[in-house]
C-alpha positions in Angstrom: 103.2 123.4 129.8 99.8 123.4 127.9 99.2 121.2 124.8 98.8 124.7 122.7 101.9 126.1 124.3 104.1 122.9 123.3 102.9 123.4 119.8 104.2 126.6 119.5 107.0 125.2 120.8 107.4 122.5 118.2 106.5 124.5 115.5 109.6 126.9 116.0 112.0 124.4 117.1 114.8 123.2 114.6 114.7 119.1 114.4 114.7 116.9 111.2 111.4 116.4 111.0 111.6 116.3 107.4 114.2 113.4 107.5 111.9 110.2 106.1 114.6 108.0 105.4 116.2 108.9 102.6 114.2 111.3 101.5 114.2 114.9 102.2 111.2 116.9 101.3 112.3 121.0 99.9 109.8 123.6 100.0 109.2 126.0 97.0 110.3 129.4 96.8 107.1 131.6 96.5 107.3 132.0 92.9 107.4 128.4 92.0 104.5 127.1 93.6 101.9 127.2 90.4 100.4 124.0 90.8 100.7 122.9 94.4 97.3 124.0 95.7 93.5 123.6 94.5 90.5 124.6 95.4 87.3 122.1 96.6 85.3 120.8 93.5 82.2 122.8 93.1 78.5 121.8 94.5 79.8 119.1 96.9 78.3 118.3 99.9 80.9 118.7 102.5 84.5 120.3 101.6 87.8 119.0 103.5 90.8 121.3 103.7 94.0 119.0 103.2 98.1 120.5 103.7 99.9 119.7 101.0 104.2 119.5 102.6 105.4 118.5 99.2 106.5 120.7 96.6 107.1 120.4 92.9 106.3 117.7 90.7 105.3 115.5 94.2 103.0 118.7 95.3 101.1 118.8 91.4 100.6 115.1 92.1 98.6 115.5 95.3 96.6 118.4 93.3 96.0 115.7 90.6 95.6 113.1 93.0 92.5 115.0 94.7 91.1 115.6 91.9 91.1 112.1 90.8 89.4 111.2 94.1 86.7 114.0 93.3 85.9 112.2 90.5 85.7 108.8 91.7 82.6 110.7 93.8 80.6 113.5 94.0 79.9 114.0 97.9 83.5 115.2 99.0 85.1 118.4 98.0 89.1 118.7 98.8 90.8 121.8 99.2 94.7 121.6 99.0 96.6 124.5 100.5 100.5 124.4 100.2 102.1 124.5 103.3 105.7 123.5 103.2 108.2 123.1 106.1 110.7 125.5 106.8 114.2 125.4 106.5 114.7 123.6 109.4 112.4 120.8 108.3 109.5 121.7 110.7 105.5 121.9 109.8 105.1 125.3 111.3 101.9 126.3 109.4 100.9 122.7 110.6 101.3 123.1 113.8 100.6 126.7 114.2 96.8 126.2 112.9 96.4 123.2 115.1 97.4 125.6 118.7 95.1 128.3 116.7 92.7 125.4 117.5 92.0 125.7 113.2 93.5 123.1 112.1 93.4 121.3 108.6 90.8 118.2 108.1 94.3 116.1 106.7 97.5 116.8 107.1 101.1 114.3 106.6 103.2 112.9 109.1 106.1 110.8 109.5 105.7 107.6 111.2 107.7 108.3 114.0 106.5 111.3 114.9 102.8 109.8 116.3 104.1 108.7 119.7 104.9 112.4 120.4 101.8 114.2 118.3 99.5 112.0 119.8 100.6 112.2 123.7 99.8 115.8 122.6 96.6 115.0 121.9 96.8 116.5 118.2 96.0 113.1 116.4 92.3 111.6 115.7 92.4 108.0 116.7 91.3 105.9 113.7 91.4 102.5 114.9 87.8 102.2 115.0 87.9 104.0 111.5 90.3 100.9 110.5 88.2 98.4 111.8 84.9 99.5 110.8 86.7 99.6 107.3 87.4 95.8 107.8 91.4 96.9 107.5 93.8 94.9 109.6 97.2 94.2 110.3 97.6 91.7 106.9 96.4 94.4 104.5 100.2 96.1 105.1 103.2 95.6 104.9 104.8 94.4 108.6 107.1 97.5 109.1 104.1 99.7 107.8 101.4 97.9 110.3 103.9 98.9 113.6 104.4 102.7 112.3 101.1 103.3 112.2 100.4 102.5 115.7 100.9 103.2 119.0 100.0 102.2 122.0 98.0 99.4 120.6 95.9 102.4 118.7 96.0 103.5 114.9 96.6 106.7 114.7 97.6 107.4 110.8 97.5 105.7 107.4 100.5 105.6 105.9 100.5 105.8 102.1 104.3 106.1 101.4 107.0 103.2 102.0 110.5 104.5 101.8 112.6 101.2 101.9 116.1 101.8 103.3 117.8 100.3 101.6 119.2 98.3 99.0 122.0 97.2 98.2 124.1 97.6 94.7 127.5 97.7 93.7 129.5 98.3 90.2 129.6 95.1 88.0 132.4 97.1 85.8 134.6 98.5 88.8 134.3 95.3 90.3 135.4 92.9 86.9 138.2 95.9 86.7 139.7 94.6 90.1 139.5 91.0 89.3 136.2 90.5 91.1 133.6 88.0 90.1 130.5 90.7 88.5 127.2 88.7 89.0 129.0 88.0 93.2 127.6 90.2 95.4 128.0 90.1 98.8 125.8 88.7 101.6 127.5 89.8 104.6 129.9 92.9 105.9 132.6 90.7 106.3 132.3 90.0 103.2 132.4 93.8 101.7 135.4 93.9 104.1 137.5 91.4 101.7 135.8 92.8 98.7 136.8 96.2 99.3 140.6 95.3 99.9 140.4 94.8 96.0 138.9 98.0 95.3 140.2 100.4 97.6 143.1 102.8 96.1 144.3 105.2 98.8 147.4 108.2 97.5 148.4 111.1 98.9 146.1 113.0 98.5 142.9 110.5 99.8 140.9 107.5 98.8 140.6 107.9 94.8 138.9 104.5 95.0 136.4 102.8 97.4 134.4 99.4 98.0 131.7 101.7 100.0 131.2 104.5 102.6 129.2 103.1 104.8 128.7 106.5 107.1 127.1 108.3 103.5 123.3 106.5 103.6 121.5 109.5 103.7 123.1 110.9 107.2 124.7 109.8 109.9 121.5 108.6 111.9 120.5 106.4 108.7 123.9 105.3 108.7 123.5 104.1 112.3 119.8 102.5 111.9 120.9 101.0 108.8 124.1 99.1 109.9 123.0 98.7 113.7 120.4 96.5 112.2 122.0 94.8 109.7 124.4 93.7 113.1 121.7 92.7 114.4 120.9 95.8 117.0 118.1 97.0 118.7 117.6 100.5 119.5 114.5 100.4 122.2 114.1 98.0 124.6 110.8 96.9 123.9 110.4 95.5 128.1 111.3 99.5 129.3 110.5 101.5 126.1 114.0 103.0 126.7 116.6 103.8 123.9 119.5 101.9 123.5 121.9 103.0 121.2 124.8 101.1 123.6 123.1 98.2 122.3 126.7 95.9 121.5 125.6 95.3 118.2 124.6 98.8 117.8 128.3 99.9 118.9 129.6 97.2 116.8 128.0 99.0 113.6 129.0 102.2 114.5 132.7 100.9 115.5 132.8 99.3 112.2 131.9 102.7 110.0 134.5 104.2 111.7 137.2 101.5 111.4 136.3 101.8 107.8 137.0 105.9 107.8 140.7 105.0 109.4 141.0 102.4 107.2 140.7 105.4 104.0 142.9 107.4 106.1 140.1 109.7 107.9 136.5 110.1 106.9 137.7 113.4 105.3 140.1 111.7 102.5 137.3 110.9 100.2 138.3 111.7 96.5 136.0 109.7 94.5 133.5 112.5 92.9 133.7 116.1 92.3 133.1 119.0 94.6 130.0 119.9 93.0 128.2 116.2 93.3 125.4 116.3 90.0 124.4 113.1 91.5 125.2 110.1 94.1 129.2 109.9 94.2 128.3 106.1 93.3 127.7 107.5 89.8 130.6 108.4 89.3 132.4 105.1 88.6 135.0 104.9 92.2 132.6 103.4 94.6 132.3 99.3 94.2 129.3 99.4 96.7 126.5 101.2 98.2 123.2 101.1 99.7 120.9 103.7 97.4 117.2 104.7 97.3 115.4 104.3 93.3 115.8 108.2 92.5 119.8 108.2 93.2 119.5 105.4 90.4 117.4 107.0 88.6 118.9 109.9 88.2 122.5 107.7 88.2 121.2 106.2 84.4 119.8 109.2 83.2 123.5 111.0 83.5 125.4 107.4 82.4 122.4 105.0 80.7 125.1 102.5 80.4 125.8 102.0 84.0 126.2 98.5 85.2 124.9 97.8 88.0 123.6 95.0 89.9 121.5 94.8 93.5 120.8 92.8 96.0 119.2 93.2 99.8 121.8 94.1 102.2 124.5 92.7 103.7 124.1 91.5 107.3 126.7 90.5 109.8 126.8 87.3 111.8 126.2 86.5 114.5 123.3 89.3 115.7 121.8 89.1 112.4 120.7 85.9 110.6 120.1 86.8 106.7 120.8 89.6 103.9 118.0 92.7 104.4 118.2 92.3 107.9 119.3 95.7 108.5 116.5 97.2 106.0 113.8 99.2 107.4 110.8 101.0 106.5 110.7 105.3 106.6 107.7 107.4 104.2 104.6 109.6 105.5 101.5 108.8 106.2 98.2 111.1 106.9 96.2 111.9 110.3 93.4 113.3 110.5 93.9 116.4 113.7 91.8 115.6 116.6 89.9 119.1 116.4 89.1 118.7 112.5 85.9 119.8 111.4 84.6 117.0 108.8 86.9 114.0 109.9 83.9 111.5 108.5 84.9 113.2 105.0 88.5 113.5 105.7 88.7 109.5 106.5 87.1 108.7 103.2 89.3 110.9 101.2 92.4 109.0 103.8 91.5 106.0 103.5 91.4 106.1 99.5 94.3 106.6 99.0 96.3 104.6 101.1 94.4 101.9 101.7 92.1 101.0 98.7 93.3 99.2 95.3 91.8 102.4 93.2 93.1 104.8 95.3 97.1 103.6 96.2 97.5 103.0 92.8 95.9 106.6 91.7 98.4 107.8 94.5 101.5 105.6 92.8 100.6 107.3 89.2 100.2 111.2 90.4 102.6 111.6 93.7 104.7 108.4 92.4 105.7 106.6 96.4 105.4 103.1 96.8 102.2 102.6 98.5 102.5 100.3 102.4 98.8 98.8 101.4 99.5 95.2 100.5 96.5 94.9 98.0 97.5 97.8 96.0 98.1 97.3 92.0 101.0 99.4 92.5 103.1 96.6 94.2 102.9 94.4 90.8 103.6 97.2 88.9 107.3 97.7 91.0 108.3 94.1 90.4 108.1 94.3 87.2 109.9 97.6 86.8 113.9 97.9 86.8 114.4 100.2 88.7 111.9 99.4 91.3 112.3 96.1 91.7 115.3 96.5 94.1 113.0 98.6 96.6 110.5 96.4 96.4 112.0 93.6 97.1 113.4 95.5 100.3 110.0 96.4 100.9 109.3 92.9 101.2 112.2 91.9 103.0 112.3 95.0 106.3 110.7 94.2 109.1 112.4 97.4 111.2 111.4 100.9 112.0 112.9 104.0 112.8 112.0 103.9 116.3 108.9 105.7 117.7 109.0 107.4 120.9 108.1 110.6 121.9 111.7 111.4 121.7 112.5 109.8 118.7 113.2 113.1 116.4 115.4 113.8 119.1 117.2 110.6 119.1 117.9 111.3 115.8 119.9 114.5 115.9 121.7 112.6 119.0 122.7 109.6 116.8 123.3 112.0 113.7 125.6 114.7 115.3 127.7 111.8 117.7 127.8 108.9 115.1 129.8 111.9 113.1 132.1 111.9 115.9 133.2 108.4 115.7 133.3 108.5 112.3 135.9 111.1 112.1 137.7 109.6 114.9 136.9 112.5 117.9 135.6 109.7 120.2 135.5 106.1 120.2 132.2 104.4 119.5 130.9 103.0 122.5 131.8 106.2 124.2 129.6 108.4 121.3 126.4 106.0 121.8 127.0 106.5 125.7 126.3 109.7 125.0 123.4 109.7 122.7 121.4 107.5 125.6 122.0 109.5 128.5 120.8 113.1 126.3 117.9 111.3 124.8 116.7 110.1 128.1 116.8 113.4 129.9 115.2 114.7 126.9 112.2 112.1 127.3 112.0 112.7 130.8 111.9 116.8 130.0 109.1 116.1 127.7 107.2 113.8 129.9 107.4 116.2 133.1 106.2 119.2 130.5 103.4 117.0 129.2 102.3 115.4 132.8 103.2 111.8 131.0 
């Protein structure tokens, strides 16, 4: 199979591509998309076309966040065309212009799609860019430094850190049943006994809950997020293979699923309405759960006398050593395509705004995401901030990835559809990540006979 002809093939397929995390990025119908595109700043010596994924309020911010950088100069010109993912998550126009052998001068990906993109050949490596720079490996954030790399090569900047996740729980719910408030807890065992207290299960379902641990932003988040805080792996770093059977890895997932039987069946829930106006742990019934800032956010502007406390979270003994263990780093981050046509001027405009002081934080007032470059003013500016605080000291704390493999969007639709399985009791746990190993490797090799890997 050609590089052009996998393209196409990418850029029809249905994945998650637009799974970052926690955060799930929504296109724009065609009549609400005033304000997400720009054209280059007049009499400029060279002009850069960059795509522009995000829509609304995020999308403006990229327009305004251009425009800031054309006014910190006056050599470089940028273009922002708005070209969302489809429903299914995928960059088609992305992808379509780079097989048209057109492609944009910048463009976002996530972090773990580089292995693939760049065995395509689609990706401009920067790592001389990055050195001549004088950037390195302690100007960002651990996690951030190994997502943008592979193969011992830089291949994108990444200018958003999406911290999954920490940890809060309900300081009232928890004084109602006799718990100590200002006690978190610092390991699963100990959510376990905590969650005895809070846990009312009737006839008709669980009408109170400590947590729910499979509800972190999918099933696949689920899985990274608790098979690391057991203290998993899910690559063996020696063969590169996955390795979901990982014990502590089946351990996590054996553990959500315990909890689901424990509520009588993952489907007995009955702690918000139907109609969710925000995160179920709004609504008062859920002692514990790990959140992203917005599902707080938008938590206190519905109750803005919630009270809430947070913490990094728990971990369980003995494959992990300490709380935030099982925290790891998702976001986006910016490539420059390997046939661009001004990728001098593109770098400039990349490397300003993820890895400059002026520029991350010119990035952190217009598109608002937490910035991976460890100089940034931003960072300062989130520990001092309520809300923020919590992600960045998660930030601080991850030193995990999803991980990045060719196969890895793959992986995740494995791990999303099967850890759903055990959850809701059709198979048992170890049997479900059997599974996810043995499709994602035949899918790897599939991709690596197409490509001549």
């Amino acid at each position: 199979m050609s590089r052009r002809a996998a393209l196409r093939t990418l850029a029809g397929a249905a994945g998650l591509a637009a799974l970052s995390g926690c955060r799930i990025v929504d296109g724009d119908s065609p009549a609400n998309t005033q304000g997400l595109s720009k054209k280059p700043a007049p009499g400029r010596r060279t002009n850069i076309t960059f795509y522009n994924l995000f829509g609304g309020v995020d999308g403006q911010g990229w327009v305004e966040l251009a425009r800031r950088f054309e006014s910190a100069q006056d050599e470089i010109g940028v273009e922002v065309v708005y070209a969302p993912t489809t429903g299914q998550g995928e960059q088609q126009k992305l992808l379509v212009s780079i097989a048209a052998g057109d492609p944009p001068d910048l463009a976002q990906v996530i972090p773990f799609q580089v292995p693939q993109w760049s065995e395509l050949g689609i990706m401009t490596d920067l790592t001389d860019l990055v050195r001549g720079a004088g950037l390195s490996e302690q100007d960002f954030l651990p996690a951030v430094w190994q997502g943008m790399r592979w193969k011992d090569r830089v291949w994108q900047l990444q200018w958003d850190v999406d911290p999954n996740f920490p940890f809060y729980w309900n300081k009232a719910l928890f004084r109602e049943c006799g718990l100590d408030p200002e006690r978190p807890p610092r390991t699963i065992s100990e959510v376990d006994e905590l969650s005895k207290s809070i846990t009312q299960v009737g006839r008709s379902g669980a009408a109170r809950v400590g947590t729910v641990p499979w509800q972190v932003a999918g099933f696949a988040n689920a899985a990274f997020t608790w098979g690391f805080a057991f203290g998993g792996q899910f690559v063996d770093p020696a063969s590169g293979q996955v390795t979901p059977d990982d014990e502590n890895v089946v351990a996590a997932v054996d553990w959500m699923a315990r909890y689901a039987r424990s509520l009588g069946g993952a489907d007995r829930l009955n702690v918000a309405p139907p109609t969710l106006q925000m995160n179920p742990f709004g609504y008062g019934h859920m002692g514990m759960a790990a959140l992203g800032p917005r599902s707080v956010q938008q938590i206190l502007e519905a109750k803005p006398d919630f009270e809430y406390g947070s913490t990094l979270l728990p971990y369980q003994p003995p494959g992990a050593a300490k709380p935030g263990a099982g925290t790891w780093i998702g976001g986006w981050g910016a490539f420059i395509p390997s046939e661009a046509k001004n990728p001098e001027a593109a770098w400039e405009f990349l490397r300003w705004f993820a890895a400059t002081p002026e520029g991350t934080l010119a990035e952190f007032e217009t598109v608002n995401y937490p910035p991976g470059y460890v100089k940034s003013p931003a960072l300062e500016r989130m520990r001092t901030d309520k809300i923020l605080r919590p992600s960045y000291d998660a930030m601080f704390a991850a030193t995990n990835i999803k991980p990045s493999l060719p196969a890895t969007n793959y992986f995740s639709q494995q791990l999303e559809i099967h850890v759903a399985r055990a959850v809701y009791g059709e198979v048992s746990a170890r049997e479900a990540m059997r599974v996810v190993k043995e499709n994602t490797r035949k899918e790897a090799e599939r991709f690596e006979n197409q490509m001549g890997l």
